[in-house]
N, C-alpha and C positions, 0 to 999 in steps of 0.2 A: 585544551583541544581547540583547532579553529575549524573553521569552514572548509578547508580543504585535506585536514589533515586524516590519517585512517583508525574512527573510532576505534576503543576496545571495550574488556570487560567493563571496566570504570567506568568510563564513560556513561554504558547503559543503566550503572548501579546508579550513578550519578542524577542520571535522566530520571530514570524512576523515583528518586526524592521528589526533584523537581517538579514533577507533573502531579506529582500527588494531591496538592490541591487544588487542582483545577483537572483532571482527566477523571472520567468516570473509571470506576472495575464493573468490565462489561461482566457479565452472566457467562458460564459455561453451558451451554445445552446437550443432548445427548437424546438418540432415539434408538428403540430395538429392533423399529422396521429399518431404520437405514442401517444396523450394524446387521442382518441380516440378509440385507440387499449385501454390502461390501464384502461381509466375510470377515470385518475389522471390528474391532472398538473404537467408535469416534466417538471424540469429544470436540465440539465445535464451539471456536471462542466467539463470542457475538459483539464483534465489532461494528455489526452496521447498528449497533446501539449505542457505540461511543457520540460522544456532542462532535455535533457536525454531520454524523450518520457513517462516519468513516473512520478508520486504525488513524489517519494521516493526523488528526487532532494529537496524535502522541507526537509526533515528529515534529510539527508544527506549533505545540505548545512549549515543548524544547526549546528548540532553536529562539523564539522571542524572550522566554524568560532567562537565558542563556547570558544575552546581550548588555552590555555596559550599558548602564543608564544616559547618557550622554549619544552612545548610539543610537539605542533604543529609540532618543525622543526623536529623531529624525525617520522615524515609521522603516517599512520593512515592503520588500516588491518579490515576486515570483512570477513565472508563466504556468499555469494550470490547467486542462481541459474539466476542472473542475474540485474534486474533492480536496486536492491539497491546496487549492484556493481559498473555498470553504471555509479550512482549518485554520488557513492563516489569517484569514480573516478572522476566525473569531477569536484565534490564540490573541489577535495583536488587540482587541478590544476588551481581553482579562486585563491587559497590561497598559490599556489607555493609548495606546500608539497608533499611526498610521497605517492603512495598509494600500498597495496597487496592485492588483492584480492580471497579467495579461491572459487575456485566453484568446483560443484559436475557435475562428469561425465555424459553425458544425456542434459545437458542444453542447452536450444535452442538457436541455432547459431546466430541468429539476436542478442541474447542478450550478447551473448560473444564477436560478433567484436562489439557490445558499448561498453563493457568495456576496450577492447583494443586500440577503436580509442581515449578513453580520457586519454592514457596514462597508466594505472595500467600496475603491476606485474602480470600476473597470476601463481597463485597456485591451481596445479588438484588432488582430491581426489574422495573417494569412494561416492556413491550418498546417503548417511547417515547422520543428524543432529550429529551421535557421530564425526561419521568420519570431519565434517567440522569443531567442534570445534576444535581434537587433532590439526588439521591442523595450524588451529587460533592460538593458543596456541604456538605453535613452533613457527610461523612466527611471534606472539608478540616476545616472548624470542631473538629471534633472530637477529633481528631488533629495540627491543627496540620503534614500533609504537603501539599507541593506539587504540585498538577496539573500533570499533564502531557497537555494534551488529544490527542487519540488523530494528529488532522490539523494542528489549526490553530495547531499551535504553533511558533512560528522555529526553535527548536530541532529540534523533530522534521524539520518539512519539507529543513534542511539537512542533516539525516542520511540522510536519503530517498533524497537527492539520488545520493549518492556509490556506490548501485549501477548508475546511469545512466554517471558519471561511471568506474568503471571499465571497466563496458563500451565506453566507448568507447577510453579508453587498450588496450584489449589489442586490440579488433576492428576499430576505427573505420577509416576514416573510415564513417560513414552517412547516407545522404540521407533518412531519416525512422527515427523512434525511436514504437513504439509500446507504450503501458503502461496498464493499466488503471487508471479514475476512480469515488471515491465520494466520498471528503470531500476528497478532493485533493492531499494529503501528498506522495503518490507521483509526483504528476502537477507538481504547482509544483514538487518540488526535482530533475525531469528538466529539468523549465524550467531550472532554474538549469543543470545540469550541460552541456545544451546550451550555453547563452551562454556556458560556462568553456572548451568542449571542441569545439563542433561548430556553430558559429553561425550556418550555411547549412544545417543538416538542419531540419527539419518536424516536431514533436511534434503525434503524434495519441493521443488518447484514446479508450478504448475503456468504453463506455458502457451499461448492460443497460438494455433497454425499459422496464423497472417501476420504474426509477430514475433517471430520465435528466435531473435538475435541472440538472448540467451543462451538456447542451446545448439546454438551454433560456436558460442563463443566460447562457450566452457567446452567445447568438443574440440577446439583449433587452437583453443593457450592462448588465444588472444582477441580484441575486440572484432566483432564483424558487424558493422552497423549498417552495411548500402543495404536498404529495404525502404519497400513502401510498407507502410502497415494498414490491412485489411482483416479487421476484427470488429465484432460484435460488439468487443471488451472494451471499451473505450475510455476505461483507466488502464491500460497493458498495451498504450500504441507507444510508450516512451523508449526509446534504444536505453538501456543498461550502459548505465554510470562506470565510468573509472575504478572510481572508489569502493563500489560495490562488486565489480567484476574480479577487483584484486583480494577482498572479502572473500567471494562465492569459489573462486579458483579451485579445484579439489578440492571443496567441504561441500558440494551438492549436486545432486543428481537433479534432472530434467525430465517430466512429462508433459509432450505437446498434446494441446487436446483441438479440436475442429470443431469450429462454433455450433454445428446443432448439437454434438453431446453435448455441452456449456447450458445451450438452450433446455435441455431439455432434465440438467440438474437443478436448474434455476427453478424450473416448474416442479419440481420433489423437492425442492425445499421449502418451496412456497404452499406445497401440500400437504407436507410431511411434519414438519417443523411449526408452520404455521408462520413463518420469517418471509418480509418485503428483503431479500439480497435480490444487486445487479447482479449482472453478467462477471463483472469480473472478480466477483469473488464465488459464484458457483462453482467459477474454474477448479478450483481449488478439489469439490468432491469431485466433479468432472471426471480428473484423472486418477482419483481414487477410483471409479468405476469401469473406466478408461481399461486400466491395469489392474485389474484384482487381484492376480498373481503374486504382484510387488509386495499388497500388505495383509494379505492372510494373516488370521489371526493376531494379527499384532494391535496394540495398544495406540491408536493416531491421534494426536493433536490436528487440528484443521483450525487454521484463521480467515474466520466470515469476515471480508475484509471492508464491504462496505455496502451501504443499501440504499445508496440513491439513484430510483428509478424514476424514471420518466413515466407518468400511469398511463397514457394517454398513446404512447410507445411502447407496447408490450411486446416482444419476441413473436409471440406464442398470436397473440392478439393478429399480428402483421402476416401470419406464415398463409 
């Protein structure tokens, strides 16, 4: 597998060794009031408990222990609005290596002192996908480390995978598995963990209004990126990868949701559950509530995707 090629099964089986010693096995949770509220069975995988507070530590611990050692000791660069920063960061100090991490101006504080407390570099640019590459770009040349793009990379997205993938080994079986989408990581390597583990369940994604290139793209066959993205969710401003879009193609359905429901799952989950999630992993019940219709009675997997908030910035706090 390299960096650009389109993960599979393997891959993810593969991942999953891999991170084995070094990823946590987040907890499953489960409440009677929210399967009451929904009309469903959820079982929510609690990833904003994986190291680093986010799923991305799967993908991001991948991808560096992945690496030829000779690569490797030349350190490892990303652009991040955060969490997958985070990850790389701390993936690359299991492994004693370098890390650079660019981020775009605007990004929330909680998620930049993680990435400084696991050691990176930081590099600050314009709040722009162009502006993060050129950046990437130079600090590759420069340095001579290897990107690791935050989505669209084989590596990551088969790491991705493998919190789908134990959810369903401890919970499963499930008839729809929902996770939230921004560049897609998280979303292609559920793909996969489905086709390994649960090949009659239904992966839907969950999608913010001001971002919704997703489901736009899987509605038109093919990529539609011109947007600005205007979301709460601010792991979900990424346009949707290549590689993931050629994953998700006919293997998933899309529910867009409008940042106050977001808001105002974040806040039932923070009451309900007793769980610190951001925004962009509320999304995720969001549209299970969003759409009740969709999963009556059925059995759901839900991926808490990550819980670094800003305390200081609270949704609910600000309204």
């Amino acid at each position: 597998m390299t960096d650009s090629s389109l993960p599979c099964v393997d891959d993810l089986l593969a991942a999953a060794a891999r991170i084995a010693p070094h990823a946590s096995v987040t907890p499953v949770l489960q409440s009677r009031a929210l399967d009451a509220l929904s009309g469903a069975r959820l079982a929510f995988k609690a990833e904003h408990l994986q190291r680093g507070g986010a799923f991305k530590f799967r993908g991001a611990c991948n991808a560096v222990w992945a690496l030829p050692e000779a690569v490797a000791a030349r350190g490892v660069v990303t652009h991040s609005s955060g969490n997958h920063g985070a990850a790389l960061a701390l993936a690359a100090r299991t492994r004693g290596i370098a890390c650079h991490v660019v981020v775009p101006d605007g990004a929330v504080a909680a998620k930049l002192a993680n990435i400084e407390r696991h050691g990176a570099t930081l590099w600050r640019c314009a709040p722009s996908i162009a502006a993060r590459e050129a950046m990437c770009a130079q600090v590759e040349a420069d340095t001579g480390a290897t990107l690791v793009h935050p989505y669209a990379d084989a590596r990551v997205i088969a790491g991705q995978g493998t919190a789908a993938l134990e959810l369903i080994g401890s919970h499963g079986p499930f008839d729809t598995v929902v996770v939230p989408v921004g560049g897609g990581g998280l979303a292609a390597g559920t793909g996969l963990a489905l086709q390994a583990a649960a090949p009659n369940a239904r992966l839907v994604l969950a999608e913010p209004a001001g971002a919704a290139d997703t489901a736009r793209s899987l509605a038109a066959g093919a990529l539609r990126l011109d947007f600005t993205p205007d979301t709460i969710c601010d792991g979900l401003r990424g346009t949707l990868g290549a590689p993931n879009f050629a994953l998700l193609h006919g293997a998933a359905e899309v529910v867009v949701v409008d940042d106050a429901a977001t808001v105002a799952a974040m806040r039932l989950l923070w009451q309900v559950l007793k769980q610190v999630v951001e925004p962009s992993s509320a999304i995720a019940l969001a549209a299970i509530l969003a759409e009740p219709a969709r999963f009556a009675g059925q059995r759901v997997g839900v991926v808490l995707s990550g819980g670094n908030v800003d305390l200081d910035a609270l949704p609910w706090a600000l309204a």
